[in-house]
MIDREN-60923 format. One line per field, with one value per residue (C-alpha): x, y, z; residue number from 1; residue in three letters; chain. Coordinates in Angstrom, 2 decimals. Layout:
N
east: [X:...]
north: [Y:...]
up: [Z:...]
nr: [NUM:...]
rest: [ala:...]
kette: [A:...]
//
This chain:
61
east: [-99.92:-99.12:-98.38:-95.98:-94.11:-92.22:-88.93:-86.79:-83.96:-82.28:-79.15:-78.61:-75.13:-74.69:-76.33:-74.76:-73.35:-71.37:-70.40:-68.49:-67.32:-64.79:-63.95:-63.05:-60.67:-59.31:-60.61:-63.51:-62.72:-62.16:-65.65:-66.06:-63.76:-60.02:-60.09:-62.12:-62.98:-63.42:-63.68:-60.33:-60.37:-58.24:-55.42:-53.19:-50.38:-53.45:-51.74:-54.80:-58.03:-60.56:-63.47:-66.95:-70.15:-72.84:-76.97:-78.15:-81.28:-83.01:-86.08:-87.03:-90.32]
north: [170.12:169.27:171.96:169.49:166.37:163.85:162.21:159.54:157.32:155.04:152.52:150.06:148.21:146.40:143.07:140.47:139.29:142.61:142.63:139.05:140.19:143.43:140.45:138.66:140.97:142.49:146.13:146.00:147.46:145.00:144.65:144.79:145.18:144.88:148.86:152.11:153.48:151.44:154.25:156.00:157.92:160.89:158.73:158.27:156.70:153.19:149.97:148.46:148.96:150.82:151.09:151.00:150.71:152.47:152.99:156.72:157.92:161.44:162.46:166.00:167.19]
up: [-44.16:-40.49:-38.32:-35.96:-36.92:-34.65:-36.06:-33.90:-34.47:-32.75:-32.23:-30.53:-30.86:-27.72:-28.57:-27.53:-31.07:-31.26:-27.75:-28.61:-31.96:-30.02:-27.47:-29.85:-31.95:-28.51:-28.91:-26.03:-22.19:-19.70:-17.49:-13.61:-11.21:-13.36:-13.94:-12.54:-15.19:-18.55:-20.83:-21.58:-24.49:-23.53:-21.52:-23.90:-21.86:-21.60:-21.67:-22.79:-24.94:-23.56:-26.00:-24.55:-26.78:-25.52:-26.53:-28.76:-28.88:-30.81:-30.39:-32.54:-31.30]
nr: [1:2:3:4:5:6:7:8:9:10:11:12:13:14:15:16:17:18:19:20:21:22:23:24:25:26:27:28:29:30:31:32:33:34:35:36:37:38:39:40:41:42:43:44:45:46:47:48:49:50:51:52:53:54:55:56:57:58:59:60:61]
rest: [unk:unk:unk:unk:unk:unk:unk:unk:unk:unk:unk:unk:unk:unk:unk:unk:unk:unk:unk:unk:unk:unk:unk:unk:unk:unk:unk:unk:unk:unk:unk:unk:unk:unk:unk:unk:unk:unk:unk:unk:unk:unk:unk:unk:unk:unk:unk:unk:unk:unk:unk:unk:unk:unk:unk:unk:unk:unk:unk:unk:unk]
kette: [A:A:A:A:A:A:A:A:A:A:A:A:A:A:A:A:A:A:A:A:A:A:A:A:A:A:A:A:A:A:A:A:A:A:A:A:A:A:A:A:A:A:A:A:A:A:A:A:A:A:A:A:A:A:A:A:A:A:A:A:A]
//
């Protein structure tokens, strides 16, 4: 039996494919300089959607 073990995992969902697919339905944050700060989660007096995909990574060692 090993005495260590490394386990990883990863996703990635900001391809460009998906990126298009929120654009298209509305749901994605407006990007550059239309708003400070994209991501609004906790504002919930937002006028507009603020969803932002972002990149996960874990690493067990």
């Amino acid at each position: 039996m090993a005495e260590d073990f490394i386990a990883a995992a990863v996703e990635c969902p900001t391809g460009p494919l998906t990126i298009d697919q929120m654009k298209s339905i509305r749901i994605y944050a407006p990007f550059g300089n239309e708003i400070d700060y994209p991501s609004r989660s906790m504002d919930f007096n937002k006028a507009q959607n603020t969803m932002v995909l972002g990149k996960g990574l874990m690493l067990f060692s």
